[in-house]
MARGUKOL-437524 format. One record per residue: x, y, z of N, C-alpha, C in turn; residue in three letters. Coordinates in steps of 0.05 Angstrom, whole numbers, padded with zeros to 5 digits, always signed. Layout:
XYZXYZXYZALA...
//
This chain:
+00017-00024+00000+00000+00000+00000+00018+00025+00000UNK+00009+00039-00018+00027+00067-00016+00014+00089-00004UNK+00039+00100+00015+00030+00114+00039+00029+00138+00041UNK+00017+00152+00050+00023+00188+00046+00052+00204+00051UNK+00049+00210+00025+00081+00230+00031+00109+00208+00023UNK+00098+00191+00013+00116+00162+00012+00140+00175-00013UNK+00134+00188-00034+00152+00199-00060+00164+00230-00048UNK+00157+00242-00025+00169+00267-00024+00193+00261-00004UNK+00209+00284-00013+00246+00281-00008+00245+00288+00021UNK+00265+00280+00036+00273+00287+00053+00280+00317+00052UNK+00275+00329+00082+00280+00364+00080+00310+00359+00080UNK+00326+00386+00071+00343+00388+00075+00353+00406+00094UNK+00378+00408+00102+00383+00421+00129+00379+00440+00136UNK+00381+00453+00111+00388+00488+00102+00355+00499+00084UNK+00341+00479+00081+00308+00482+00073+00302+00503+00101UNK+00290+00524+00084+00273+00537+00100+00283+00558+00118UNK+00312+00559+00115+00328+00579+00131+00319+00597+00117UNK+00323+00606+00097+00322+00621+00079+00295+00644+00073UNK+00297+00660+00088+00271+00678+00081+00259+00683+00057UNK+00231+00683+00052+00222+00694+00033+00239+00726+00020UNK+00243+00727-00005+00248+00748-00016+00226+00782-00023UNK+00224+00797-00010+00205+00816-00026+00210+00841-00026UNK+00208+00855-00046+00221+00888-00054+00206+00894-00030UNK+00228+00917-00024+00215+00936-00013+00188+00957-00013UNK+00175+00961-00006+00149+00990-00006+00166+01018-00010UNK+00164+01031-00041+00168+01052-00043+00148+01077-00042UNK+00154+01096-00020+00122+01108-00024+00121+01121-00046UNK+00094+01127-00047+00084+01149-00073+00097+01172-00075UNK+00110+01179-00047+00110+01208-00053+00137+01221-00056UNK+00158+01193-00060+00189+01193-00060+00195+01202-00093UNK+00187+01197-00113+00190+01211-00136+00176+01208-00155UNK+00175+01222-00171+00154+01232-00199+00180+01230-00229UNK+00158+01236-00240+00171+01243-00271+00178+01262-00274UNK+00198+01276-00286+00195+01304-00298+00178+01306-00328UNK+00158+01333-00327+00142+01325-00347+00155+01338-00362UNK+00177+01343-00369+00194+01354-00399+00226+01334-00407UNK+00236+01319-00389+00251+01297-00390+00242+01273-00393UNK+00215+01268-00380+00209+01249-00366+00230+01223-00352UNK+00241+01235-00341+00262+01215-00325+00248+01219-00294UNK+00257+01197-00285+00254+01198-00250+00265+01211-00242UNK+00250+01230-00223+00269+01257-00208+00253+01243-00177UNK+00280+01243-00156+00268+01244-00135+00250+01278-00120UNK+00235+01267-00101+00232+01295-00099+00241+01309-00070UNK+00264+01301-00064+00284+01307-00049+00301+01320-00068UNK+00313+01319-00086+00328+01327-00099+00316+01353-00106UNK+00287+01349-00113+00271+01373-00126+00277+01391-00113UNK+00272+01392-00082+00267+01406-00063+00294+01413-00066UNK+00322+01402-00059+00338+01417-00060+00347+01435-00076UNK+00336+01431-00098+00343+01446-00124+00319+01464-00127UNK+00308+01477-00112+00280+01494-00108+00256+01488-00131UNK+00264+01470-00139+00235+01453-00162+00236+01454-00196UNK+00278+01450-00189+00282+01453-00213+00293+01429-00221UNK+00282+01413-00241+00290+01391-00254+00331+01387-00262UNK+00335+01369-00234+00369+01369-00237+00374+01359-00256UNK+00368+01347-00280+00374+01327-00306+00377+01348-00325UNK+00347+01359-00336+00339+01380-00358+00338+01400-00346UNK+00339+01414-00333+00337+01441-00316+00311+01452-00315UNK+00290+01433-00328+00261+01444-00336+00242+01468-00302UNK+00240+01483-00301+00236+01498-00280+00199+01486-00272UNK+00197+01469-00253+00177+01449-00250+00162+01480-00242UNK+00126+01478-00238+00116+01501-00215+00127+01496-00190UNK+00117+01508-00168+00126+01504-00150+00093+01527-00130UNK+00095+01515-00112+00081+01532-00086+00080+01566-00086UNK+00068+01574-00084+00075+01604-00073+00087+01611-00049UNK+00079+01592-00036+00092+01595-00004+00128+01583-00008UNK+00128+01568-00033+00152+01564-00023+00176+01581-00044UNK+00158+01589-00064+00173+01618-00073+00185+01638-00059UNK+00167+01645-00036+00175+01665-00021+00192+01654-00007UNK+00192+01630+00002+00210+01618+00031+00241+01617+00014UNK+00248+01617-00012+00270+01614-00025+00282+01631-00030UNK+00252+01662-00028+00275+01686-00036+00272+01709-00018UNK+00258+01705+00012+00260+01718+00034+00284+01710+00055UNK+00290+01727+00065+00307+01714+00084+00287+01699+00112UNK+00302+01686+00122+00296+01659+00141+00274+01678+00169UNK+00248+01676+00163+00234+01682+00186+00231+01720+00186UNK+00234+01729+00162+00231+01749+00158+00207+01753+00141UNK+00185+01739+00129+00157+01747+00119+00148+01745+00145UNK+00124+01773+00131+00101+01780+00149+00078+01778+00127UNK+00066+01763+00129+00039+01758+00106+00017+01780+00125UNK+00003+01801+00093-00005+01812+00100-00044+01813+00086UNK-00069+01807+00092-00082+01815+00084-00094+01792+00081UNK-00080+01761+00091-00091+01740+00090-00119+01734+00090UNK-00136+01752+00112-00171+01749+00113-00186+01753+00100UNK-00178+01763+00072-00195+01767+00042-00198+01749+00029UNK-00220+01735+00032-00228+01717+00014-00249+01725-00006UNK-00247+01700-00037-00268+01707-00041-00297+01700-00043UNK-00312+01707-00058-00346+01698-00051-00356+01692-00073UNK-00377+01681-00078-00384+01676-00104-00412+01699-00112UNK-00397+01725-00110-00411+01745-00115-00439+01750-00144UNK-00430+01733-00161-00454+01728-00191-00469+01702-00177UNK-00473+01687-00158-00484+01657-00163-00479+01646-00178UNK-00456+01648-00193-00441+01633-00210-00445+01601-00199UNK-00452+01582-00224-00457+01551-00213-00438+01547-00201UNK-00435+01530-00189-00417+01511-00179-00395+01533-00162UNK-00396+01548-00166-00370+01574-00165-00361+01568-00127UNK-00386+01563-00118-00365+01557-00082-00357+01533-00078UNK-00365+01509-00093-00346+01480-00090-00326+01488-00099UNK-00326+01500-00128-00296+01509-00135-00276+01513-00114UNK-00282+01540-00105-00274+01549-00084-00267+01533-00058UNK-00277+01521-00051-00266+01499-00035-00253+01483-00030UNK-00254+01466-00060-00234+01445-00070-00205+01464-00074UNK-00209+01492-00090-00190+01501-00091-00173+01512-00054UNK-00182+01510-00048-00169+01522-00016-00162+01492-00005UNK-00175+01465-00012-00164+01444+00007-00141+01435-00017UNK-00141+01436-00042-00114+01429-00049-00091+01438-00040UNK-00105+01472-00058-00071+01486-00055-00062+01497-00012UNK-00086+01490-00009-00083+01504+00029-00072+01526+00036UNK-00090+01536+00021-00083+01569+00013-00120+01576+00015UNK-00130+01604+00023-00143+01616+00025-00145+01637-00003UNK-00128+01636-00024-00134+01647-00040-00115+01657-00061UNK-00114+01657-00089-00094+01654-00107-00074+01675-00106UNK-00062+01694-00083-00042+01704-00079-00036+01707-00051UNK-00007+01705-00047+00000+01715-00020+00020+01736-00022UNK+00012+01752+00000+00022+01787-00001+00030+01793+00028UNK+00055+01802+00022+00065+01813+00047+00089+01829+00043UNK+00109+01820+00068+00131+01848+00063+00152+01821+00076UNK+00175+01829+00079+00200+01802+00074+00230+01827+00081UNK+00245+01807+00082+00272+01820+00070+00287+01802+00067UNK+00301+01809+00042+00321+01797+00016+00348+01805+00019UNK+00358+01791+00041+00390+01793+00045+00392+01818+00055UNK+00370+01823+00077+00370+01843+00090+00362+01870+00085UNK+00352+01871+00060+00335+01893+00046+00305+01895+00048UNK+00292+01911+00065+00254+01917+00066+00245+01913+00036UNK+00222+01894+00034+00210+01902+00008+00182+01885+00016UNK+00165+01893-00012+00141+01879-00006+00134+01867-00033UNK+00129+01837-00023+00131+01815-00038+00100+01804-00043UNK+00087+01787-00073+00067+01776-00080+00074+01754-00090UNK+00063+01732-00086+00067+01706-00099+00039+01697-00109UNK+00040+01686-00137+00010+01677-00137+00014+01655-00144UNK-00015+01631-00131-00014+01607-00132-00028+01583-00148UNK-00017+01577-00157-00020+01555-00184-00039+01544-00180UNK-00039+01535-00155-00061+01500-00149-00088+01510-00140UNK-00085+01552-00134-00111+01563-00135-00122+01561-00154UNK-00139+01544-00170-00160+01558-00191-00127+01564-00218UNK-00107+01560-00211-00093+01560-00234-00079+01593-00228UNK-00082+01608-00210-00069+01628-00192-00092+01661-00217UNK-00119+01639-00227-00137+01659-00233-00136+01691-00214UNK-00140+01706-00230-00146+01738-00214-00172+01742-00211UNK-00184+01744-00186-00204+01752-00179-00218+01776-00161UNK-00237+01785-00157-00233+01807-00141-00218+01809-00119UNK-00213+01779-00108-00203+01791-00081-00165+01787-00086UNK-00165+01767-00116-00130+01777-00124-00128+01799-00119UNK-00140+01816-00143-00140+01847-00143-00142+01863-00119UNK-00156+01862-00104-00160+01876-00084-00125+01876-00062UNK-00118+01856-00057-00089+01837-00049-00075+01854-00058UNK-00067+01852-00082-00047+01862-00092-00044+01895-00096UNK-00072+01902-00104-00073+01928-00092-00059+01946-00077UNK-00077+01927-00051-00070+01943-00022-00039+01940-00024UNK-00022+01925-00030+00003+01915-00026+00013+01941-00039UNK+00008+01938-00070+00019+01970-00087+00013+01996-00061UNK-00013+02007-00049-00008+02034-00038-00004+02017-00013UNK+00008+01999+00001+00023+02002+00032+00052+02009+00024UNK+00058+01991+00010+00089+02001-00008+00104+02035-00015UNK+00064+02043-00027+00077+02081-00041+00076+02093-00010UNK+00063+02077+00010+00061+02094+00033+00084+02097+00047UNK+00099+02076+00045+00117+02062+00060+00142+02058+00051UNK+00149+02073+00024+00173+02081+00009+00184+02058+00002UNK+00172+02035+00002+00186+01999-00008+00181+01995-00035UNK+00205+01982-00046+00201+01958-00071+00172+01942-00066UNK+00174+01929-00101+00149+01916-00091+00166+01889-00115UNK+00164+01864-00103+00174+01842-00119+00146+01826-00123UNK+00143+01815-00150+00128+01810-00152+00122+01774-00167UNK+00117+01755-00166+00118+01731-00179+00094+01726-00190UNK+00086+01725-00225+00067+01722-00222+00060+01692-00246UNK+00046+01679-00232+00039+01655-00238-00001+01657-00240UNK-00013+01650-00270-00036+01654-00273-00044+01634-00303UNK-00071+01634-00302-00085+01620-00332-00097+01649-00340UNK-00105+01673-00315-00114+01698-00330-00130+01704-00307UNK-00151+01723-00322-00178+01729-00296-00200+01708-00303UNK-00205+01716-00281-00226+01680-00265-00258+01690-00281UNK-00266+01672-00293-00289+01675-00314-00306+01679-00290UNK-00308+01662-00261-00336+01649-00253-00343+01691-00247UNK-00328+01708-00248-00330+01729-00226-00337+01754-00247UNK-00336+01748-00274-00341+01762-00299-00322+01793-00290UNK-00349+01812-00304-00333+01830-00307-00323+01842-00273UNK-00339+01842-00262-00308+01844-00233-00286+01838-00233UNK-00285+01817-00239-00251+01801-00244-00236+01817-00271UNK-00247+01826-00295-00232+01842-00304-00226+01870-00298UNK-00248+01885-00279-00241+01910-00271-00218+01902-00255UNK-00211+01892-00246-00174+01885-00220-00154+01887-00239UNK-00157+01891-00276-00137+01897-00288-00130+01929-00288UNK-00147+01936-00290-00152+01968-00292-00143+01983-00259UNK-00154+01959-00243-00150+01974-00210-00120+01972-00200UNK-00107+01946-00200-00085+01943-00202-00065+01962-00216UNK-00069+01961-00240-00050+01978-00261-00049+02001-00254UNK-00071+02021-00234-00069+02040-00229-00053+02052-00200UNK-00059+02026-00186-00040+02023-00168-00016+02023-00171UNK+00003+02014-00191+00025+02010-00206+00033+02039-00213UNK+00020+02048-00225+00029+02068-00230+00028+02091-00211UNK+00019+02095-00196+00026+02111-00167+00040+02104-00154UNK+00049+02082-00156+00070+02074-00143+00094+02086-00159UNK+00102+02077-00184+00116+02086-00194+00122+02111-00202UNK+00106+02128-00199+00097+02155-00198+00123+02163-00173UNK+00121+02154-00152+00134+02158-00128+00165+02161-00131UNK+00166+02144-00148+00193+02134-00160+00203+02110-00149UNK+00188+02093-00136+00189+02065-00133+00189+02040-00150UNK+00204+02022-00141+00218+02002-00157+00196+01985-00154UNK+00187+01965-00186+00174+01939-00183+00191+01920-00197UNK+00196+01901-00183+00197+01882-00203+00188+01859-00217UNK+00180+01850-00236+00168+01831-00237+00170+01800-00244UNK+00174+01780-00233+00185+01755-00249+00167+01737-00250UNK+00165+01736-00280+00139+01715-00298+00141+01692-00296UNK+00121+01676-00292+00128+01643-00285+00119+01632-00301UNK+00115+01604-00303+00100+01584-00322+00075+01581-00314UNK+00057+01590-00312+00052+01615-00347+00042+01631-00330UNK+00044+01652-00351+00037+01682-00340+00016+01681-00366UNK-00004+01690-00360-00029+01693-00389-00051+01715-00387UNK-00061+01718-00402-00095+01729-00406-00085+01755-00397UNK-00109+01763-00373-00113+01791-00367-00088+01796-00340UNK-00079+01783-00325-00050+01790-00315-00031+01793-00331UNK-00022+01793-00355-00010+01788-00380-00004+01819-00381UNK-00031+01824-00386-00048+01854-00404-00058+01874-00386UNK-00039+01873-00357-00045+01880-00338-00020+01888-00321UNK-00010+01893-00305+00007+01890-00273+00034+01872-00283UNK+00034+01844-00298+00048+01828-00298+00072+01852-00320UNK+00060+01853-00340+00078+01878-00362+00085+01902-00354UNK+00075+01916-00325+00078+01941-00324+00089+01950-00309UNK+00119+01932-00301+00138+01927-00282+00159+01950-00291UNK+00179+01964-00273+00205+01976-00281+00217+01942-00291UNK+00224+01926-00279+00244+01900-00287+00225+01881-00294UNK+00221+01872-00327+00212+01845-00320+00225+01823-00325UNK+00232+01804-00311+00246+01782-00313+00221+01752-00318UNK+00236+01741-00325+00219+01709-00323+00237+01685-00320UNK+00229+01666-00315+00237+01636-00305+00243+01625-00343UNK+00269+01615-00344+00271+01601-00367+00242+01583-00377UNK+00241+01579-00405+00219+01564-00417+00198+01575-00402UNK+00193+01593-00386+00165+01603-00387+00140+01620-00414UNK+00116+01598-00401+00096+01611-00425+00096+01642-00419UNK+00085+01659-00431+00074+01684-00429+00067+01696-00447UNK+00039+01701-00441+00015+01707-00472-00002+01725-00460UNK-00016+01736-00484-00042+01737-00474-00070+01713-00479UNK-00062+01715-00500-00093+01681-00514-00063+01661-00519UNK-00069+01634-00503-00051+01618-00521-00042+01617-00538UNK-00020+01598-00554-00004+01592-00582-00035+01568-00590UNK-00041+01545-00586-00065+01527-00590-00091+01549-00599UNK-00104+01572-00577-00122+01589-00584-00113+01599-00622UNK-00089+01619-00616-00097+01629-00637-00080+01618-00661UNK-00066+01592-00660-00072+01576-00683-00099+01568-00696UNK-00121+01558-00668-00137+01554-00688-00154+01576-00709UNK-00150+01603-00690-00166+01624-00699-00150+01635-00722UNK-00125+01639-00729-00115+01648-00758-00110+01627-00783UNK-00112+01591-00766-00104+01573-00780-00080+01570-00788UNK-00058+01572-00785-00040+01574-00776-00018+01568-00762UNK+00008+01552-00764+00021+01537-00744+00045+01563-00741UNK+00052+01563-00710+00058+01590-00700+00084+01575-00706UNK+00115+01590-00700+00134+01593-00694+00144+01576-00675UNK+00169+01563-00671+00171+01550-00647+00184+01555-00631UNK+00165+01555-00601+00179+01569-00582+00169+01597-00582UNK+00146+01595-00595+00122+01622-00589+00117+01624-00563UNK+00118+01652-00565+00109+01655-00534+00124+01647-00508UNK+00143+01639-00510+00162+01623-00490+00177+01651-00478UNK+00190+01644-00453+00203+01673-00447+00227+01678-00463UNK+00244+01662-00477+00271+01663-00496+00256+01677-00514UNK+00241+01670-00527+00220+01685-00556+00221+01716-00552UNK+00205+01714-00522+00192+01743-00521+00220+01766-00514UNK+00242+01742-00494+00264+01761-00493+00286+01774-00527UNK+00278+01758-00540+00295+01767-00561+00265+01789-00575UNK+00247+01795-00574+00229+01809-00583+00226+01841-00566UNK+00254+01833-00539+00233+01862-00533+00217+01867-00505UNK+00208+01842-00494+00185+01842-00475+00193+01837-00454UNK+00218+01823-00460+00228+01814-00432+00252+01827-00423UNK+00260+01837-00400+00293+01844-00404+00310+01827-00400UNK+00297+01805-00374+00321+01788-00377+00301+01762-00360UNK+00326+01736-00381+00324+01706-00355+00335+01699-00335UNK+00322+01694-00318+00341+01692-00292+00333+01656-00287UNK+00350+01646-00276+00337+01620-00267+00331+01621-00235UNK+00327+01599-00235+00305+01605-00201+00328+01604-00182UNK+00346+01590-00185+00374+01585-00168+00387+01616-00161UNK+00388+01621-00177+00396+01653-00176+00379+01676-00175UNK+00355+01666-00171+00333+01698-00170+00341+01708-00144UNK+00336+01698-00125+00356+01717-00099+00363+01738-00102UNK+00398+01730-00110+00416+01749-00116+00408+01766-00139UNK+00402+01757-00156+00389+01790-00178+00364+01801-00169UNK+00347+01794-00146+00336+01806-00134+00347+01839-00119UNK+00365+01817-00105+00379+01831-00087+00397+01854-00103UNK+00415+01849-00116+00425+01874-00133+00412+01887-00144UNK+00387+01884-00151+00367+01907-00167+00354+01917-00146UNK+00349+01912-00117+00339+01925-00096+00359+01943-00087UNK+00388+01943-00090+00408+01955-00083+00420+01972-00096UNK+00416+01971-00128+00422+01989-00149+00395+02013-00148UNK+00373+01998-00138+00351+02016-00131+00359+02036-00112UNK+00371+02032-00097+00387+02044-00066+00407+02058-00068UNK+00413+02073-00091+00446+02069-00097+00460+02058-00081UNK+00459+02034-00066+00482+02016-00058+00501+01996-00069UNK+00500+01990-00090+00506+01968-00111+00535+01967-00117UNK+00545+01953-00110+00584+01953-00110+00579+01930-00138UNK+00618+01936-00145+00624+01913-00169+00618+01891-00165UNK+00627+01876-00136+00627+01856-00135+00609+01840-00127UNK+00581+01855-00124+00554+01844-00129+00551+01831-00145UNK+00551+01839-00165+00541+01830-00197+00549+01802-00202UNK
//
């Protein structure tokens, strides 16, 4: 009679010492793609390199909050004006889930932050606007923000630095949201009236009615390499002339060899050309700044 287990081998000595094998758990949030290389970028690396792709140099977005944290000095912002939010003043559909989802992504209260800082020890007053708001849309209470920031500044004899990151003015808020081009710009120019310095540095993307607005009407405008900056997209008004545009329309290299731009700075170095143009503002500016 054949018995159970009668054809299986004897164990061997060293059977079963041997642990199971299994990769490790990498989390989700250790690295991404770059979406212009597409290679694995950790995002440790990102961070150290302030969210600029170390392979291709592609200048990723980045936070508003952490714009400022890279080009303020350490524990020197004072955010100012934070309690303005906005409302969905037309009953625009959907317009306050918007609003909501947009505040628990970006964890931000609203598509700019405004305050005052110092840059290697220089007073100035600083705007960042934020991407993951609504796309760093202008809305009344942008406008209103940035505003107040322009006359605390003419009051207060400060620079005003400015970052501006946008898709344009925010449709849900109609024509309110485009009067903040007109309100703003006038701000700007009383300021500059004063004889006060703005500067401005354009991000990926700067568009629409901040474009045609505040973002252009800087003493300095600078921008972030390969940044968009339009008013109607290169896609828009291909389709509307029919037409395949130029390459590298609209890009900040384009617009700098056209005229629009004065200069590229990359993000590694915005600091310091911050800082020397706040100081040449000052007549303080030695050779060995530069």
């Amino acid at each position: 009679m054949i018995k159970r287990n009668q054809f299986r081998k004897p164990k061997n000595k060293l059977e079963g010492s041997v642990k199971d094998f299994s990769l490790p758990k990498i989390s989700e949030n250790l690295c991404c793609n770059c979406p212009s290389c597409k290679k694995i970028v950790f995002f440790e690396d990102l961070k150290n390199n302030l969210g600029v792709c170390p392979i291709c140099s592609k200048h990723l977005r980045i936070k508003a909050r952490e714009r400022i944290q890279y080009i303020a000095d350490e524990n020197s912002f004072v955010e100012m004006f934070e309690d303005l939010k906005s409302k969905n003043i037309l009953q625009f559909p959907d317009y306050d889930d918007k609003l909501k989802n947009a505040q628990i992504q970006s964890k931000e209260s609203e598509g700019v932050i405004t305050g005052v800082c110092k840059i290697l020890g220089i007073d100035c007053c600083i705007f960042s606007m934020e991407p993951l708001f609504m796309m760093g849309s202008m809305g009344v209470i942008v406008g209103e923000k940035i505003t107040r920031l322009f006359e605390y500044a003419q009051k207060n004899n400060m620079s005003v630095i400015g970052f501006t990151v946008s898709g344009g003015a925010r449709m849900q808020e109609g024509m309110m949201s485009l009067m903040q081009m007109a309100k703003i710009s006038a701000a700007v120019k009383k300021h500059g009236e004063k004889g006060l310095l703005y500067i401005a540095v354009l991000c990926d993307p700067t568009s629409g009615g901040v474009t045609a607005s505040f973002a252009m009407s800087a003493d300095i405008i600078a921008a972030e390499p390969d940044a968009l900056i339009c008013f109607a997209g290169p896609r828009v008004i291909e389709q509307t002339i029919r037409q395949k545009l130029p390459s590298g329309f609209q890009k900040a290299e384009f617009l700098l060899e056209k005229g629009f731009v004065d200069i590229i700075v990359k993000r590694t170095e915005q600091k310091k050309f911050l800082f020397n143009m706040l100081r040449l503002n000052s007549g303080g500016l030695k050779d060995d700044c530069l």
